[in-house]
C-alpha positions in Angstrom: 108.8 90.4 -39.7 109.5 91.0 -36.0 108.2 94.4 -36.5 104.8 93.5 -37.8 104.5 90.6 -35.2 104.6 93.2 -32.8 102.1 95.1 -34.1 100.0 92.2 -34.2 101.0 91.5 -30.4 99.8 95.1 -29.3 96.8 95.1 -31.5 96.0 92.2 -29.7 96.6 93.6 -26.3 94.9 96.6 -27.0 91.6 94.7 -28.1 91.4 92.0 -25.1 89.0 93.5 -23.0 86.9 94.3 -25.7 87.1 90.6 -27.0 87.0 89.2 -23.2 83.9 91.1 -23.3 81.9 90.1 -26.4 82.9 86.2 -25.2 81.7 86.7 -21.7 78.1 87.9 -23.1 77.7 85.4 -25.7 78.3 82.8 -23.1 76.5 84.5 -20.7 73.5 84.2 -23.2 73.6 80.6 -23.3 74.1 79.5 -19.7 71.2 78.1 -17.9 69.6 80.1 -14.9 71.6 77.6 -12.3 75.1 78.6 -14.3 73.5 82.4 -13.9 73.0 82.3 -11.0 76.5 81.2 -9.6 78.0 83.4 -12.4 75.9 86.2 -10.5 78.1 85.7 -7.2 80.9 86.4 -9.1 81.9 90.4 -10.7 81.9 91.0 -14.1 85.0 93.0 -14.4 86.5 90.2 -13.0 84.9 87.6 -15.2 86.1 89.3 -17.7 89.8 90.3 -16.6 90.4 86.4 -16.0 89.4 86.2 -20.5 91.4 89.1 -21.3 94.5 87.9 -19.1 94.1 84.6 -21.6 93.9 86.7 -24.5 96.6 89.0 -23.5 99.1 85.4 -23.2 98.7 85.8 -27.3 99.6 89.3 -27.7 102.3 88.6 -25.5 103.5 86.0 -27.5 103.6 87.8 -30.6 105.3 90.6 -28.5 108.1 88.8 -27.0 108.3 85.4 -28.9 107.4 82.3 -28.0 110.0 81.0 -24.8 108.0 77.5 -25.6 108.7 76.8 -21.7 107.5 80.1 -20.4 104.7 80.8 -22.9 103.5 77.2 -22.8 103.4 77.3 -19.2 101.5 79.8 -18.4 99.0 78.8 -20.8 98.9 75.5 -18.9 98.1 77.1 -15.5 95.7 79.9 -16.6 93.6 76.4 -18.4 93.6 74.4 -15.1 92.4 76.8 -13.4 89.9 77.8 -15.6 89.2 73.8 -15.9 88.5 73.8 -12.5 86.6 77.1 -12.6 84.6 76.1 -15.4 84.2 72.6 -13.9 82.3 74.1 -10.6 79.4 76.0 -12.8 78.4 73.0 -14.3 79.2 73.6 -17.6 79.4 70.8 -19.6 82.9 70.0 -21.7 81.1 70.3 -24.9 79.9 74.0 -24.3 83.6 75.2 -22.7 85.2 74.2 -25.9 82.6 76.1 -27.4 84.6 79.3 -26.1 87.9 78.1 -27.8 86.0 78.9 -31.5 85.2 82.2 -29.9 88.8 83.0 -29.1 90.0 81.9 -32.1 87.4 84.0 -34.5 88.3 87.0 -32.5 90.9 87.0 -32.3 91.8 86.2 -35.6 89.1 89.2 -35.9 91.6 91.7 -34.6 94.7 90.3 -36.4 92.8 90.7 -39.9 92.4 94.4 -38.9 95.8 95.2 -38.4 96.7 93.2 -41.5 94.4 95.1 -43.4 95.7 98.4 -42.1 99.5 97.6 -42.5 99.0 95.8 -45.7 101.1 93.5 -44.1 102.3 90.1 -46.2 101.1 86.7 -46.2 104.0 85.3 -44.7 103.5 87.7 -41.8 99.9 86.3 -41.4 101.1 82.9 -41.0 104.0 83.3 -38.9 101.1 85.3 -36.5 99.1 81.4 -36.9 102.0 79.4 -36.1 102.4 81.3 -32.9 99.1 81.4 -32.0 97.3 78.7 -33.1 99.6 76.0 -30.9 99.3 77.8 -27.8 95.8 77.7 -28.0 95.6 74.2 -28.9 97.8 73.3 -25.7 95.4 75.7 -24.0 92.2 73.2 -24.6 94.4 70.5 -24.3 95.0 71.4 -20.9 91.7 72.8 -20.0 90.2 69.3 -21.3 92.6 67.4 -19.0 91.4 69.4 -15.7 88.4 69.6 -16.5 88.4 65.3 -17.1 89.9 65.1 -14.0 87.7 66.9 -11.8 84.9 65.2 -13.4 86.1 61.4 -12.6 87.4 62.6 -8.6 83.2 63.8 -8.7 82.6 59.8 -9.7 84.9 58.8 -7.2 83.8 60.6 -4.4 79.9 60.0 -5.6 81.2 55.9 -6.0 82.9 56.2 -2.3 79.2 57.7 -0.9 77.2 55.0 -2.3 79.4 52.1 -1.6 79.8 53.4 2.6 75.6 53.2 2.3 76.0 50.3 1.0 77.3 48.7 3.9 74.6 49.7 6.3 75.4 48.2 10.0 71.6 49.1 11.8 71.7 48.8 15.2 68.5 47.4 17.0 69.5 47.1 20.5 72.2 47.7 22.9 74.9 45.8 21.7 73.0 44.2 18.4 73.2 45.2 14.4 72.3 43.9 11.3 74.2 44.1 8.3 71.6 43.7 5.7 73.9 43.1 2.2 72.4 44.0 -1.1 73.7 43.6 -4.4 76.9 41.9 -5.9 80.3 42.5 -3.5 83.7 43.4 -5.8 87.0 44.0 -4.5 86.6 47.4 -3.6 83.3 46.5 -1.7 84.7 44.2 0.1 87.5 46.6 1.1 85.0 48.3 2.2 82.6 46.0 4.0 85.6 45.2 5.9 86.7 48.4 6.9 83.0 50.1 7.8 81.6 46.7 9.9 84.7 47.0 12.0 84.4 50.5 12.6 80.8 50.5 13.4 81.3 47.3 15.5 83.8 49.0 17.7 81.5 52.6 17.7 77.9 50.8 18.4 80.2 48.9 21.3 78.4 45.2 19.3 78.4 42.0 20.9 76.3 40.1 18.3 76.3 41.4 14.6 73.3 39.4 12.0 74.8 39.4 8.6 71.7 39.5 6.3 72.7 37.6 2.9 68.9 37.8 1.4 70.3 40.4 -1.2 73.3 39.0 -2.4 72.8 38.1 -6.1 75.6 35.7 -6.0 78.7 33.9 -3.9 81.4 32.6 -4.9 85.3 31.8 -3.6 85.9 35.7 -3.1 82.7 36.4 -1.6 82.5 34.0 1.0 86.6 34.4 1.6 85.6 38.2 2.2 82.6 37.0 4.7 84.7 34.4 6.5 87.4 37.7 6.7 85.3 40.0 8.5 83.8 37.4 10.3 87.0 36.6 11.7 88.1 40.1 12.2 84.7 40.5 14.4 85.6 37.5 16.6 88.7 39.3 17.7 87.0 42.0 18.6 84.4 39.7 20.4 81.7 40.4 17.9 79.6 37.4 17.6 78.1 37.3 13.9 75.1 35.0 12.7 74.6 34.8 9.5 70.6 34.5 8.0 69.3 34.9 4.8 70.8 32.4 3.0 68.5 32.0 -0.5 68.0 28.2 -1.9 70.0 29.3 -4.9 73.0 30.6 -2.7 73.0 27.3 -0.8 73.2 25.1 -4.1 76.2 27.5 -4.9 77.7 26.5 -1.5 77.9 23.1 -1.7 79.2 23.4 -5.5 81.7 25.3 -4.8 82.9 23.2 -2.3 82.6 26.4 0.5 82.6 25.1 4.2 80.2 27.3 5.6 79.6 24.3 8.3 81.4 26.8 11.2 79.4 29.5 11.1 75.9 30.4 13.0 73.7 30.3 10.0 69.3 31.0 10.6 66.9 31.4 8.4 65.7 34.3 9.3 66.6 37.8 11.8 63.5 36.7 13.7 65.4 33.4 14.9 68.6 35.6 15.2 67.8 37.2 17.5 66.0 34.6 19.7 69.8 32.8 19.3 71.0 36.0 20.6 68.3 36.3 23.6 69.3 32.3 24.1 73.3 33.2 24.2 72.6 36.2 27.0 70.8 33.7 29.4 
């Protein structure tokens, strides 16, 4: 049984570039001109060295035997890279499994050969699967797992970009900014709002900030605690705030809520802002 196995093994090492190569241009055929293009930057040969070194981890295995650490292992860090790789061109999950079929047919392809040629047994031919075929599984479990995880740090990072614009401190004259606020404020928000309005306060040098509230859909208890916070935080830093913008709606919230809003500089408008702000430097 070892015998044959081997056999098997060195078929299959014998045949990996040749397989490497028959995946690489059926994928190639498939990707779109952007994946082309960055595939273009990159050698073939060594396209195709990075397949066969997978396809030679199954030869190997048959080779050698599968050391479940060692075997498994490598496996793992040949399909995060890859996951990554893979990840970069823009490939979606869906089409990378696709190569996984590939592998499997192939080489499956070249086992059947050797089978053939030997007239080996049955019992050899499943032995060959139950080395085979769990490596490769743990090989797309792996790859699935990088690539998931390179996906959601691209959400994060795209979620961390939208929320800094959405705390937008504009200055519009020496010493003055308005925050305009749009939109609902969560927890991470108003991590944020915190955070930025301080670190533009102290960078734009502010002595009077507006806080704009005309695009807040709602406020409630964590909202206004939030606004109060910052507020507070400005004050140390002898930021002035005013607060404008306050909708009909907002104010009936107010007052059910019970909020005391009765302590801050509240206009209607920027206009009368910033004639507050012209009356405070006289």
């Amino acid at each position: 049984m070892e015998k044959e196995l081997k056999i098997l093994g060195e078929a299959i090492l014998e045949k990996k570039y040749a397989i490497a190569k028959r995946i690489h241009e059926i994928r190639l055929s498939k990707a779109t001109d952007k994946q082309k293009q960055i595939i273009a930057q990159l050698e073939e040969k060594e396209v195709i060295n990075i397949r066969a070194d997978f396809i030679s981890r199954f030869g190997e295995a048959l080779i050698k035997g599968v050391e479940k650490e060692n075997a498994y292992n490598d496996i793992e860090k040949w399909s995060k890279e890859t996951g990554e790789f893979t990840y970069s061109l823009g490939v979606s999950l869906d089409e990378a499994l696709e190569d996984t079929a590939l592998y499997r047919a192939f080489i499956n392809e070249a086992l059947e050969a050797e089978v053939i040629k030997h007239n080996m047994s049955a019992k050899t031919v499943f032995a060959a699967a139950r080395v085979i075929d769990p490596l490769l599984d743990h090989a797309v479990y792996c790859f699935s797992l990088t690539y998931v995880h390179f996906y959601k740090k691209t959400l994060e990072n795209a979620k961390t970009e939208f929320l800094e614009l959405s705390v937008p401190v504009v200055p519009l004259a020496k010493g003055i900014a308005v925050l305009p606020l749009i939109g609902s404020i969560d927890t991470e928000r108003a991590r944020l709002l915190m955070e930025e309005t301080l670190k533009e306060a102290i960078r734009l040098r502010l002595s009077y900030l507006v806080l704009d509230l005309s695009g807040v859909a709602m406020i409630d208890t964590m909202v206004a605690d939030q606004i109060f916070k910052v507020m507070d935080a400005l004050k140390l830093l002898g930021v002035q705030t005013i607060v404008t913008g306050i909708r009909p709606e907002i104010a009936q919230t107010v007052l059910s809520l019970g909020l005391d809003f009765s302590k801050l500089i509240i206009r209607a408008n920027l206009q009368q802002a910033l004639m507050d702000v012209h009356l405070f430097h006289n």
